[in-house]
C-alpha positions, 0 to 999 in steps of 0.5 A: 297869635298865641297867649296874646289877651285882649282887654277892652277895659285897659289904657295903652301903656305909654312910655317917653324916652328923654335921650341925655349925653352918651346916648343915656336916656330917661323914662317917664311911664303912663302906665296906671291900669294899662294892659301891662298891669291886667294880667290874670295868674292862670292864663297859661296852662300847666300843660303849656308850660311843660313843653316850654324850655325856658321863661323870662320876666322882669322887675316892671311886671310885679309894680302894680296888681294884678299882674303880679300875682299873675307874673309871680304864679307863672314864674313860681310854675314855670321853675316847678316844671322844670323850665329855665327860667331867667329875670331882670329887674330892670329898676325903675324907681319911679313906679314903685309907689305900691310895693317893695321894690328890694322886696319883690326882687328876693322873692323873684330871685327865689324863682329864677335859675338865672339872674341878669342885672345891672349895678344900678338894679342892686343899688336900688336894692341897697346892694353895692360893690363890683361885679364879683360881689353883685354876683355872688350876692345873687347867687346867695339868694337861690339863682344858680347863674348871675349876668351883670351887665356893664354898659360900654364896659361889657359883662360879667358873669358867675355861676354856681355848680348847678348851671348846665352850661358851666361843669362847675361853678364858674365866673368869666367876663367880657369887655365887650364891643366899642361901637359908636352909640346913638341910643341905649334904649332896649340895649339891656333887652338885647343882651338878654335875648343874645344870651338866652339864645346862646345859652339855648342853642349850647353855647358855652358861657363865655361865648354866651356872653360874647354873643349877648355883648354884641347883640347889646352893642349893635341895638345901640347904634341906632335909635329906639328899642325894638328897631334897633334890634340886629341879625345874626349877620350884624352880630357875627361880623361885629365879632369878627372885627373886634 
């Protein structure tokens, strides 16, 4: 497999998942010189990184060094060769014990084309109001697409003229998909991926926004993260039946 570094001097990185009412959870981490944190900046070369069109990251990268010089120097290169390049703070105060949690996230939107956060994130970053407001506030701050994700409520989404899937700046907003829920874990990773995929494939924003719910939606109804992830068969007939 390509990019995947071995490090014989690194712990597993562990997480617990405490599932409460509604199919919330809550996460206890075991992380502390874990692979996770080991990443070294250089390791994926300017040549690779342009003939990538697009590259994500998140909040629980940049929590412990080094790899969040190594996550900032791929993020910072990535948007100068011209790749899309998208975050999620995904906040989870109890590791943030090093760095500045409202800190580190300015400087990781200064990065990234695309913003994707839910009210709880911009809470930690003392940053309240409805989703028209997280947006806009979002946008301020050099992204030119912000997704805000709403849980049972679905999504919403505002962009800036610079954004290739919109003709101008634009906000559109999906209620999303009511299905019974088991377990939200990895539900705000799911709806990354669907929109990633959509917006890549040239589908326009609302649609993006629509396949990214449903994406979301399905991961819910069964337990865990990555087994829990649907087809494109369970996605698009949960579109067809809302």
């Amino acid at each position: 497999m390509d990019f995947v570094e071995r490090d014989e001097n690194a712990k597993t990185g562990l997480a617990f998942v405490n599932l409460g009412e509604d199919a919330e959870r809550e996460f206890t981490f075991y992380h502390s010189n874990s692979a996770e944190t080991r990443f070294q900046p250089g390791t994926v070369e300017d040549e690779t990184l342009d003939s990538i069109s697009w590259v994500h990251f998140d909040g629980l990268s940049l929590d412990a060094e080094p790899s969040r010089d190594a996550i900032f120097d791929l993020a910072r290169r990535a948007s100068e060769s011209g790749s899309t390049v998208s975050f999620d703070p995904n906040a989870r105060p109890e590791r943030w014990t090093e760095f500045d949690y409202a800190d580190s996230m300015y400087q990781a939107f200064e990065y990234a084309d695309v913003v994707k956060a839910t009210p709880e994130d911009m809470a930690e970053m003392d940053v309240d109001g409805d989703a028209d407001e997280l947006a806009e506030h979002i946008l301020e701050h050099g992204p030119h697409t912000a997704l805000i994700t709403l849980g049972s409520e679905g999504s919403f989404a505002s962009t800036t003229d610079l954004a290739r899937w919109t003709d101008s700046g634009t906000s559109v907003s999906h209620g999303g998909f009511e299905v019974d829920q088991v377990d939200t874990t990895g539900a705000g990773d799911a709806f990354t991926a669907g929109c990633i995929a959509a917006l890549v494939e040239g589908q326009g924003l609302e649609e993006a926004l629509s396949f990214a719910n449903a994406v979301a939606a399905r991961a819910t109804t069964a337990h865990g993260a990555m087994e829990a992830l649907p087809d494109r068969d369970a996605v698009a007939a949960l579109q067809r039946d809302r």
